[in-house]
PyMOL Python script that loads the backbone (N, CA, C, O; Angstrom):
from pymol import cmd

cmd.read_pdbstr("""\
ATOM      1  N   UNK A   1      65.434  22.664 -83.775  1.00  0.00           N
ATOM      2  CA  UNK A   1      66.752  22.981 -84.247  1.00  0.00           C
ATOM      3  C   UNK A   1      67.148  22.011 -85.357  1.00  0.00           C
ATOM      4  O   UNK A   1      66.973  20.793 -85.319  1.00  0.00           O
ATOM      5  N   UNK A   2      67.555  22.520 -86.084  1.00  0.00           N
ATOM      6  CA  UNK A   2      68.240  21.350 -87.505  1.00  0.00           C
ATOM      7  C   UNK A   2      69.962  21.300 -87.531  1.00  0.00           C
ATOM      8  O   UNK A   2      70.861  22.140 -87.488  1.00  0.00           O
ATOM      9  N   UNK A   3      69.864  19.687 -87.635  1.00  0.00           N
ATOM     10  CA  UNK A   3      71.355  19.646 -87.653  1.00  0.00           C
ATOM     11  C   UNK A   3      72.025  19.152 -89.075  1.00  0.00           C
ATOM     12  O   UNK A   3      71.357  18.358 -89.739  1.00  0.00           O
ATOM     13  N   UNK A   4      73.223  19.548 -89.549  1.00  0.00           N
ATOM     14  CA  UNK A   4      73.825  18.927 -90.598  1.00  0.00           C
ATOM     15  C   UNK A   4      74.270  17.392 -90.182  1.00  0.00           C
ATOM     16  O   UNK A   4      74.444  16.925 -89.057  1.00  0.00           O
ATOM     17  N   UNK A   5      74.380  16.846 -91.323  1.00  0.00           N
ATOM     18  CA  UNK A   5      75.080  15.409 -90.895  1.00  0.00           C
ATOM     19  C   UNK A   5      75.486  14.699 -92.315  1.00  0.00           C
ATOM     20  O   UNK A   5      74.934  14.715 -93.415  1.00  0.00           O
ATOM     21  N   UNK A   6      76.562  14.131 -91.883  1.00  0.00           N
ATOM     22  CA  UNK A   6      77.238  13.296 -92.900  1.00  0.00           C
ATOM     23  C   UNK A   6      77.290  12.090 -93.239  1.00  0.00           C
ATOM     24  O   UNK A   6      77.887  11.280 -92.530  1.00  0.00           O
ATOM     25  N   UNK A   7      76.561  11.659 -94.607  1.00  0.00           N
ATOM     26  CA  UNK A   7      76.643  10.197 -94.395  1.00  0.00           C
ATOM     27  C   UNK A   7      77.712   9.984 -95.856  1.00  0.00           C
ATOM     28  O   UNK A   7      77.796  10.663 -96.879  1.00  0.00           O
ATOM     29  N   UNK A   8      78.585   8.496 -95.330  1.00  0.00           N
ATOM     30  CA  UNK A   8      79.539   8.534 -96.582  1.00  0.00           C
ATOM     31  C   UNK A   8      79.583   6.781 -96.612  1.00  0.00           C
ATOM     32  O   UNK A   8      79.928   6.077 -95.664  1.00  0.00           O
ATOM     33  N   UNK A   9      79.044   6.201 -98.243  1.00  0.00           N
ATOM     34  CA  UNK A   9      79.035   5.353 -98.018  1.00  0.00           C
ATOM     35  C   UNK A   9      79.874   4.539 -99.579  1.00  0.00           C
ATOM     36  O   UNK A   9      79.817   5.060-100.693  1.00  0.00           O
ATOM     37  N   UNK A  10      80.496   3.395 -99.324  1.00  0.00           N
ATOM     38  CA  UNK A  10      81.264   2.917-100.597  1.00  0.00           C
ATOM     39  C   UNK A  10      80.159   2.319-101.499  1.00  0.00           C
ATOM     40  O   UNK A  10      79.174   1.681-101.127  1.00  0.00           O
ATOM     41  N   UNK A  11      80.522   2.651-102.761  1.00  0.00           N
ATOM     42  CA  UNK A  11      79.792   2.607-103.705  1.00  0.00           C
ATOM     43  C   UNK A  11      80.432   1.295-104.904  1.00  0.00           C
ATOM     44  O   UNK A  11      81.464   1.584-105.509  1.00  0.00           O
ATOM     45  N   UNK A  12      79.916   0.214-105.118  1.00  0.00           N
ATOM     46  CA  UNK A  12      80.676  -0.941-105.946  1.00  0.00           C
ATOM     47  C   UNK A  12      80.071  -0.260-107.449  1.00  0.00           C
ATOM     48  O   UNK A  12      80.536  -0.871-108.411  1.00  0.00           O
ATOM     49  N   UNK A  13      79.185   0.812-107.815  1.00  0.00           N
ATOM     50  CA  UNK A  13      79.434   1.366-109.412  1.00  0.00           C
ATOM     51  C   UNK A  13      78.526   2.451-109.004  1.00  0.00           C
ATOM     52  O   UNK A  13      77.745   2.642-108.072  1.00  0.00           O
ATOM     53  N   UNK A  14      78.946   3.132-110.118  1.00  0.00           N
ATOM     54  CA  UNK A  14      78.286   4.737-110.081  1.00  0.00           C
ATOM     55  C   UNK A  14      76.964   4.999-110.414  1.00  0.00           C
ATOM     56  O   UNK A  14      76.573   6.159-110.547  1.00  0.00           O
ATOM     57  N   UNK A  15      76.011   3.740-110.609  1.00  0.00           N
ATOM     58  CA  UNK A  15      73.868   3.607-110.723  1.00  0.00           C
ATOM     59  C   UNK A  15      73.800   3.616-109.638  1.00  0.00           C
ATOM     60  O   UNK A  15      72.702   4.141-109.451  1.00  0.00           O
ATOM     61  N   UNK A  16      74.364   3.317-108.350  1.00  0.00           N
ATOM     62  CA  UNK A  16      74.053   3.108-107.122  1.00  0.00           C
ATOM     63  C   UNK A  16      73.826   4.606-105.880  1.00  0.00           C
ATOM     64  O   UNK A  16      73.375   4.792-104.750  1.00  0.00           O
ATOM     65  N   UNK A  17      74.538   5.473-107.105  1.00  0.00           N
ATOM     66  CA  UNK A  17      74.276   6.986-106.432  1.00  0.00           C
ATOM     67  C   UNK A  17      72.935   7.522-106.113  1.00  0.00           C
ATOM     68  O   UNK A  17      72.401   7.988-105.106  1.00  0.00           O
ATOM     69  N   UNK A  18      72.587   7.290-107.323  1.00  0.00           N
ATOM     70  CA  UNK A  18      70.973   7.902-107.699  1.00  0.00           C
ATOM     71  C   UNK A  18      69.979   7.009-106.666  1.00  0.00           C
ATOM     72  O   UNK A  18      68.943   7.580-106.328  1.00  0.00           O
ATOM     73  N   UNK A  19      70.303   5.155-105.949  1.00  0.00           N
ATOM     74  CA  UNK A  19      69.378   4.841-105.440  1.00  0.00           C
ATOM     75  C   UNK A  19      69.519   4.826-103.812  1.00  0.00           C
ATOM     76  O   UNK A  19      68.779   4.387-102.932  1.00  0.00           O
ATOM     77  N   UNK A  20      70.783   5.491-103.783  1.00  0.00           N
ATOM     78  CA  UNK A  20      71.066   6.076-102.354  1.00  0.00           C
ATOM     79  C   UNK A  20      70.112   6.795-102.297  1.00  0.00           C
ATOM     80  O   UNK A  20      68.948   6.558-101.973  1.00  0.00           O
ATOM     81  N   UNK A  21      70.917   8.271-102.821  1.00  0.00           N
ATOM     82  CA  UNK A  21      70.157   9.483-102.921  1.00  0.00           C
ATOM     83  C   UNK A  21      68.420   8.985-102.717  1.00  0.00           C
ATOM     84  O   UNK A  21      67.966   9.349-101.632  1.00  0.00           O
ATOM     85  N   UNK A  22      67.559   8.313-103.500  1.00  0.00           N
ATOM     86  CA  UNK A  22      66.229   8.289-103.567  1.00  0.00           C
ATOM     87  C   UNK A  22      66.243   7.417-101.996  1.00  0.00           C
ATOM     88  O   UNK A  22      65.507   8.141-101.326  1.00  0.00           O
ATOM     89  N   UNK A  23      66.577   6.544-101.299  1.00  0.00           N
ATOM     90  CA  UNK A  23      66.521   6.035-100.203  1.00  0.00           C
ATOM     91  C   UNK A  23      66.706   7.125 -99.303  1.00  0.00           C
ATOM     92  O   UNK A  23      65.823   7.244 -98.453  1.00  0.00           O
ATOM     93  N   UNK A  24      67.871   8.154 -99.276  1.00  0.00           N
ATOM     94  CA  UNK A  24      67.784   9.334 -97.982  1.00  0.00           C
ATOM     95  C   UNK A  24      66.626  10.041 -98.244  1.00  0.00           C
ATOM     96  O   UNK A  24      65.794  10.221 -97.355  1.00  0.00           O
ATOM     97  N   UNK A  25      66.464  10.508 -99.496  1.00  0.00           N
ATOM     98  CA  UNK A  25      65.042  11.537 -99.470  1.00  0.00           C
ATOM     99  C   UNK A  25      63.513  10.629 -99.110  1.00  0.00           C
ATOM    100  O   UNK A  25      62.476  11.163 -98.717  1.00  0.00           O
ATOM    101  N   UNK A  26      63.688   9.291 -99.337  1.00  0.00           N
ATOM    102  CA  UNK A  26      62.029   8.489 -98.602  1.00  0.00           C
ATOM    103  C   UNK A  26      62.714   8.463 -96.972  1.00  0.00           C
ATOM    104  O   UNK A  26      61.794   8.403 -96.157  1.00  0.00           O
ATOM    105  N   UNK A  27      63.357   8.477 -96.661  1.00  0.00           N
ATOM    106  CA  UNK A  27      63.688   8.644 -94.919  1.00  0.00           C
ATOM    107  C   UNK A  27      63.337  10.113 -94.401  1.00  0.00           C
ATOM    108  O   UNK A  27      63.552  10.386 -93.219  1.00  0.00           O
ATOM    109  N   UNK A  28      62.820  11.026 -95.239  1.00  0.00           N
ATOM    110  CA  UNK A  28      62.575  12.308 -94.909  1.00  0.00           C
ATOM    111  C   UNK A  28      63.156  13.163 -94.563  1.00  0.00           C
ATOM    112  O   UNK A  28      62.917  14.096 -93.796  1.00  0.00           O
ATOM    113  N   UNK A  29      64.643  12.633 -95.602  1.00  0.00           N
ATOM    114  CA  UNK A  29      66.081  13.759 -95.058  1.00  0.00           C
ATOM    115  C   UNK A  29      66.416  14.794 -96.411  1.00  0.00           C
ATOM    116  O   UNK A  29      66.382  14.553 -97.618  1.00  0.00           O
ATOM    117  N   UNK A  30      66.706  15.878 -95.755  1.00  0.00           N
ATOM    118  CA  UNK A  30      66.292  16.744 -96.921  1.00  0.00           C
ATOM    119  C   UNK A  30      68.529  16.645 -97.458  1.00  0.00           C
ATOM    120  O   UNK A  30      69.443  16.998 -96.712  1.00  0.00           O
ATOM    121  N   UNK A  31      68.673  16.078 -98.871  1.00  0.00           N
ATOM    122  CA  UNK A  31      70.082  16.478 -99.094  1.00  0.00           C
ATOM    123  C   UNK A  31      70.796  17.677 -99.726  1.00  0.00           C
ATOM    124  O   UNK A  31      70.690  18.077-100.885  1.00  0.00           O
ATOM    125  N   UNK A  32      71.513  18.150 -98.771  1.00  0.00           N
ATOM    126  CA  UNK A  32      72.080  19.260 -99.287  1.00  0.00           C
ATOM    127  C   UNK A  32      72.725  19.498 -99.780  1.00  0.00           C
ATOM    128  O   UNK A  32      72.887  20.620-100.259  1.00  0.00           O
ATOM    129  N   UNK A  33      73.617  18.286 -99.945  1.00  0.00           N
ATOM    130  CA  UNK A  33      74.821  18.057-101.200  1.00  0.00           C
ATOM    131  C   UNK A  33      75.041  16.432-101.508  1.00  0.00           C
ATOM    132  O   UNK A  33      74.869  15.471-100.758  1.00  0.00           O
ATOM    133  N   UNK A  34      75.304  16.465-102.329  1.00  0.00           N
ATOM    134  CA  UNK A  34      76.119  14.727-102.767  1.00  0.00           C
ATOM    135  C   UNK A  34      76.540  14.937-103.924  1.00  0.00           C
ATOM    136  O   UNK A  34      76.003  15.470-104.896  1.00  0.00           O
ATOM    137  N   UNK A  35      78.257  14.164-103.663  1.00  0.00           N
ATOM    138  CA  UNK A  35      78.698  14.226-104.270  1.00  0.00           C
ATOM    139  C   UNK A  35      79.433  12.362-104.921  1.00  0.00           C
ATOM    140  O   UNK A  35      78.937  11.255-104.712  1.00  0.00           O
ATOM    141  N   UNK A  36      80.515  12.662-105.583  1.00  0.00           N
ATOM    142  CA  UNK A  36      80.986  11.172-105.644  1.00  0.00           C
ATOM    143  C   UNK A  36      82.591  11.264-105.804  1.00  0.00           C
ATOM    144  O   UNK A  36      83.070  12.107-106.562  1.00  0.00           O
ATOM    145  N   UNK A  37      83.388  10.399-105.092  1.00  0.00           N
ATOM    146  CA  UNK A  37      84.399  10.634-104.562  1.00  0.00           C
ATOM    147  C   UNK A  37      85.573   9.753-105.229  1.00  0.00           C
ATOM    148  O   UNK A  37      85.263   8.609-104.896  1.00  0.00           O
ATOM    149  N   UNK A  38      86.857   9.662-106.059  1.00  0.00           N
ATOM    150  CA  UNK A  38      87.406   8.455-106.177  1.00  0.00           C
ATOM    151  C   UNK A  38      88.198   8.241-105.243  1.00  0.00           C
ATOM    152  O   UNK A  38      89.187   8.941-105.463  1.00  0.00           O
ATOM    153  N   UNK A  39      88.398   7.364-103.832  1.00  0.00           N
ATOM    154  CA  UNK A  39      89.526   7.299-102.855  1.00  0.00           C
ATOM    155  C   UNK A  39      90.424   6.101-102.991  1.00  0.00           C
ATOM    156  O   UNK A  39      90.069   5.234-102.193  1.00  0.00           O
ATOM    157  N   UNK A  40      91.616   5.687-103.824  1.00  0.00           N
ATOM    158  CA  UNK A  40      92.363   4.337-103.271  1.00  0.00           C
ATOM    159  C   UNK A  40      91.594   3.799-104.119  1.00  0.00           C
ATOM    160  O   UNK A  40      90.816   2.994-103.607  1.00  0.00           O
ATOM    161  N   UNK A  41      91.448   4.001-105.880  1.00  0.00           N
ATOM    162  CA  UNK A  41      90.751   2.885-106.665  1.00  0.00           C
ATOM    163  C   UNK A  41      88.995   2.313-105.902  1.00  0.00           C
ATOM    164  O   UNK A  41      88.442   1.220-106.027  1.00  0.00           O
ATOM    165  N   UNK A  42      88.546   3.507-105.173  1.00  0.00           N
ATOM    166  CA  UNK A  42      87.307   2.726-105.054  1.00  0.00           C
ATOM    167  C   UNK A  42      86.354   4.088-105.068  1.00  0.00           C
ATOM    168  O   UNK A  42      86.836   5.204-104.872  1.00  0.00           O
ATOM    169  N   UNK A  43      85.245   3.908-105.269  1.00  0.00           N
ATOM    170  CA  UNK A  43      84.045   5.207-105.258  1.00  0.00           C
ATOM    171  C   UNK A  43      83.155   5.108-104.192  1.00  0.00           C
ATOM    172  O   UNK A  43      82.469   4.113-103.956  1.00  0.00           O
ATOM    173  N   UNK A  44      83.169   6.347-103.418  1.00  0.00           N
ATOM    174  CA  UNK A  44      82.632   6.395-102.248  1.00  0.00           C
ATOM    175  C   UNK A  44      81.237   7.480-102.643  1.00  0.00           C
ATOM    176  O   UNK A  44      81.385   8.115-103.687  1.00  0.00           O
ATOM    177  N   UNK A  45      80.028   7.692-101.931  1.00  0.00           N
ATOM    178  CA  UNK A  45      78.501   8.473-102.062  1.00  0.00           C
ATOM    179  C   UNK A  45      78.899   9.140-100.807  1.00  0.00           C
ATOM    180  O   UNK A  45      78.917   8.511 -99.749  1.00  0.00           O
ATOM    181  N   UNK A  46      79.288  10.650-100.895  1.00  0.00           N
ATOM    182  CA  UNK A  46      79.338  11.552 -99.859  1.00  0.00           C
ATOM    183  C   UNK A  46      77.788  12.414 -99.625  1.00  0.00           C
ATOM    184  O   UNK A  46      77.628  13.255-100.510  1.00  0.00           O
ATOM    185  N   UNK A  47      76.785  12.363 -98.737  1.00  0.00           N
ATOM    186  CA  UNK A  47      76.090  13.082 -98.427  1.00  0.00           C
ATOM    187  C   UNK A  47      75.901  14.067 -97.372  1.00  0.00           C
ATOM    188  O   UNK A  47      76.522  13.951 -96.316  1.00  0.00           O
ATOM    189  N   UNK A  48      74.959  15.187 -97.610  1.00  0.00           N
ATOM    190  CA  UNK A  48      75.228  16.807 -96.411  1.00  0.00           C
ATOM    191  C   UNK A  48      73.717  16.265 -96.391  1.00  0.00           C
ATOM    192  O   UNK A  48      73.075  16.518 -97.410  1.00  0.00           O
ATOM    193  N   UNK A  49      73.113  15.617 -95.464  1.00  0.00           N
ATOM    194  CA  UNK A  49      71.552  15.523 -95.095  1.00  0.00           C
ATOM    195  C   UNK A  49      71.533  16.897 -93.822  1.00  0.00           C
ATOM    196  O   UNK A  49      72.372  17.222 -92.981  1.00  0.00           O
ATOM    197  N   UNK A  50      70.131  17.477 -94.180  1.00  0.00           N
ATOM    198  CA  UNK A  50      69.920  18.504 -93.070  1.00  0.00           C
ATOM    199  C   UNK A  50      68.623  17.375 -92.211  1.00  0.00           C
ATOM    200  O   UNK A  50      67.770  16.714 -92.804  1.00  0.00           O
ATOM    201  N   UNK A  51      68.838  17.445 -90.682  1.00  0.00           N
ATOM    202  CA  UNK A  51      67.774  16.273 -90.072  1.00  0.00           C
ATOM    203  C   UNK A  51      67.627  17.245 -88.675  1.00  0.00           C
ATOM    204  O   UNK A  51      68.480  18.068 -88.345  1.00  0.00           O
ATOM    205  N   UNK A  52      66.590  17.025 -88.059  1.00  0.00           N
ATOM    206  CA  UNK A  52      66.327  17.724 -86.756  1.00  0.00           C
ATOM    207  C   UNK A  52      67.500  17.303 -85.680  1.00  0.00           C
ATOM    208  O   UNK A  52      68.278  16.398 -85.983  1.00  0.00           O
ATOM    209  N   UNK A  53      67.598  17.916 -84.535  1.00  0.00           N
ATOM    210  CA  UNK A  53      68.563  17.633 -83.974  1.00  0.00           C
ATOM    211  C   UNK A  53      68.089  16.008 -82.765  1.00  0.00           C
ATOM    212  O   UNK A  53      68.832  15.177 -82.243  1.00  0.00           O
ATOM    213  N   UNK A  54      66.848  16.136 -82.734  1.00  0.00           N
ATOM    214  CA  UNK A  54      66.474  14.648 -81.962  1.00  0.00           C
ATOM    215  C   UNK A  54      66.843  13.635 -83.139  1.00  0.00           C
ATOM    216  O   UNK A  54      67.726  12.780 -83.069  1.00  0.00           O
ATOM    217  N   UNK A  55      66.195  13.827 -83.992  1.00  0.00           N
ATOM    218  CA  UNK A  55      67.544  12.524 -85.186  1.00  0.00           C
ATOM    219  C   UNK A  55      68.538  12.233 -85.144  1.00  0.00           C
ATOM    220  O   UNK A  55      69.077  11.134 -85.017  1.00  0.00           O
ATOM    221  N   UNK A  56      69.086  13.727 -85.303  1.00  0.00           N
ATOM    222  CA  UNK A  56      70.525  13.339 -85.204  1.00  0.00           C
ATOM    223  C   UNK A  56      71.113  12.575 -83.955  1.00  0.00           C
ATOM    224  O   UNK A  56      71.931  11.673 -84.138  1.00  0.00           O
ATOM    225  N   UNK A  57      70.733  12.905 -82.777  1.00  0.00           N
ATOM    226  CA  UNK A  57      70.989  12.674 -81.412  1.00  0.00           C
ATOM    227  C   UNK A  57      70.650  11.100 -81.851  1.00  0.00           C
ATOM    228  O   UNK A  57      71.602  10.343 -81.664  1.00  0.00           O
ATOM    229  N   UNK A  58      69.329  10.421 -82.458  1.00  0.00           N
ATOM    230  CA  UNK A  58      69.267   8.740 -81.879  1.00  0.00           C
ATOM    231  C   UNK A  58      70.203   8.185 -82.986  1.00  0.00           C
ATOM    232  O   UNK A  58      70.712   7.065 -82.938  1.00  0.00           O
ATOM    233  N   UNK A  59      70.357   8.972 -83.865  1.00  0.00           N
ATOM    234  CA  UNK A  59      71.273   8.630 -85.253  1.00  0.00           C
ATOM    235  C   UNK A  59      72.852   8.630 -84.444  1.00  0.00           C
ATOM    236  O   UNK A  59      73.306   7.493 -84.316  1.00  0.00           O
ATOM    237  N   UNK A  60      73.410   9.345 -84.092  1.00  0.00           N
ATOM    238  CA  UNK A  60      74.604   9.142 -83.193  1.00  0.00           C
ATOM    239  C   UNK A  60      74.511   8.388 -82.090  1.00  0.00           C
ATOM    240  O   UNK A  60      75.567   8.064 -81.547  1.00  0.00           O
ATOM    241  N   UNK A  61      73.246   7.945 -81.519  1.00  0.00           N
ATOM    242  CA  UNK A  61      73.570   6.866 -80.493  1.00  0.00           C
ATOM    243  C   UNK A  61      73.901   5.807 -80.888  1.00  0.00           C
ATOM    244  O   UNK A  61      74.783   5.068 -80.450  1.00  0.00           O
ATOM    245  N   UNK A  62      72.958   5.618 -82.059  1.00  0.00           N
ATOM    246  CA  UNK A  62      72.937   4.104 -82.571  1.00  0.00           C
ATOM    247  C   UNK A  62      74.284   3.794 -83.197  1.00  0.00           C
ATOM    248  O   UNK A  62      74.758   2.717 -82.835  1.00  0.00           O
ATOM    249  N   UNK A  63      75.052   4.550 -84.116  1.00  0.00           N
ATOM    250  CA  UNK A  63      76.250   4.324 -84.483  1.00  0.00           C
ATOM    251  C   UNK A  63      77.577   4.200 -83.309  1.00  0.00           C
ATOM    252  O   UNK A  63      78.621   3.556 -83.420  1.00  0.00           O
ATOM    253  N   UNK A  64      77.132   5.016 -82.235  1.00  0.00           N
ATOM    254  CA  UNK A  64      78.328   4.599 -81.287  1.00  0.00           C
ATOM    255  C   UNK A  64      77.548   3.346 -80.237  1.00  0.00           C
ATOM    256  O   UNK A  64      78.224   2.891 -79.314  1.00  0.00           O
ATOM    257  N   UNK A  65      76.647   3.031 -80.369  1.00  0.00           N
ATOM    258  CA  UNK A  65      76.330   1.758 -79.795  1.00  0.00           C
ATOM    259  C   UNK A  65      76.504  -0.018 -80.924  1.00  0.00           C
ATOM    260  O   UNK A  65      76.234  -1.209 -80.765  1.00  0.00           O
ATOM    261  N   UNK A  66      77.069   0.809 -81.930  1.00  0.00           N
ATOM    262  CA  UNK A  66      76.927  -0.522 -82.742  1.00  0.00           C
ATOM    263  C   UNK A  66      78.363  -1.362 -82.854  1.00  0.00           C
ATOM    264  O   UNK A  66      78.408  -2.430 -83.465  1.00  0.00           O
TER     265      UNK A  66
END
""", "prot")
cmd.dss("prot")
cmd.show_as("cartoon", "prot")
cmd.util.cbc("prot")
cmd.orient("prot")
């Protein structure tokens, strides 16, 4: 089963998109969107990664265990 998932991360300048982006696709996550966001004077890297659903599952443990 494949799950969507969202990763959103602050960005200190806008070269730093492109070496996100190349870091999710060597993790073997396929992106389905990214975009770039201005919120409150700061720039945020919004990503739609598609990942199996056992990913997603240790990917949500680890964030609510951290």
């Amino acid at each position: 089963m494949i799950t969507w998932l969202s990763l959103q991360m602050l960005c200190e300048d806008r070269g730093i998109f492109l070496e996100i982006a190349d870091f999710i696709k060597g993790l073997g996550l396929t992106i389905l969107r990214g975009v770039m966001e201005a919120r409150k004077n700061k720039i945020w890297a919004r990503f739609t990664v598609e990942v199996s659903s056992s990913v997603a599952k240790k990917i949500t443990s680890f964030a609510e265990n951290s």
